[in-house]
VEXDREN-2710 file (C-alpha; in Angstrom, 1 decimal):
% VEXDREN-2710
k/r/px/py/pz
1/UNK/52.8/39.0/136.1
2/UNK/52.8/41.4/132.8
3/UNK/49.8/42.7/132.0
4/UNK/49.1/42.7/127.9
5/UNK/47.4/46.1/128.6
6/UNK/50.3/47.8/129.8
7/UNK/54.1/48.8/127.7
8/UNK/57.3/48.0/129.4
9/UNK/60.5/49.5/128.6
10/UNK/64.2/48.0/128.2
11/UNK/66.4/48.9/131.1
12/UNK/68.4/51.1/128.2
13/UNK/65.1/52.7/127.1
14/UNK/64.2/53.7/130.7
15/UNK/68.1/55.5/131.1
16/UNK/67.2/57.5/128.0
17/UNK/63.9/58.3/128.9
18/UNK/64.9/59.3/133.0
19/UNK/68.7/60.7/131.6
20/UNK/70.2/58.3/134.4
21/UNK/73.4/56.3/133.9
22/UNK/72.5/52.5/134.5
23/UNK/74.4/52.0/137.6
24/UNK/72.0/54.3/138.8
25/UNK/68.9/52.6/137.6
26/UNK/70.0/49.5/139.4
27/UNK/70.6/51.3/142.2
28/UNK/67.2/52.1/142.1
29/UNK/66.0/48.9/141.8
30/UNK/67.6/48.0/144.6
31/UNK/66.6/50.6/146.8
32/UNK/62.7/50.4/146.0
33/UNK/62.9/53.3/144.1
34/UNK/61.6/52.2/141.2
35/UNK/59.8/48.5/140.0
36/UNK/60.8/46.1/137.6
37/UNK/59.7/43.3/136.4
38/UNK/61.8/40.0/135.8
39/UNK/61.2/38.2/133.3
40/UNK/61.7/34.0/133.2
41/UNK/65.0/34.6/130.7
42/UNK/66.5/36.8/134.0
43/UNK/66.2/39.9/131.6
44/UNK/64.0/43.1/133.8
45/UNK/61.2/45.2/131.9
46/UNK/59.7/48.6/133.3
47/UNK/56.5/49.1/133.5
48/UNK/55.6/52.6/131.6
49/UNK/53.5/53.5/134.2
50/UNK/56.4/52.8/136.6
51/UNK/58.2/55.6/134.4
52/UNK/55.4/58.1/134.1
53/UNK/55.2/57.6/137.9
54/UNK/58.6/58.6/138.5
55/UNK/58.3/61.8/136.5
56/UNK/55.4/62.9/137.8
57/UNK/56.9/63.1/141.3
58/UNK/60.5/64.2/140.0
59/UNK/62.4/61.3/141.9
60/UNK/65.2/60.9/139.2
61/UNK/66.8/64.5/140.8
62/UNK/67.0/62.9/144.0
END
């Protein structure tokens, strides 16, 4: 469940944000990589911290 504490980003905003081509995000996704969060409309959001996360540790040069 979203939290109302936290930000969560588009798929498109999280592409900008990691410079990573879509196909790649979902890729991702897919492998665990990274969490999402699907919403009842079938649409994902990313959790910021998710994001933050992810830089931190420098997984998008995998």
């Amino acid at each position: 469940m979203m939290s109302t504490f936290e930000k969560y980003l588009k798929p498109k905003e999280v592409c900008e944000i990691l410079r990573i081509d879509r196909r790649t995000l979902w890729k991702w996704v897919k492998e665990g990589k990274i969490k999402a969060v699907r919403l009842p409309s079938g649409r994902y959001r990313f959790p910021e911290s998710e994001i933050r996360r992810i830089l931190e540790v420098g997984k998008w040069r995998l």
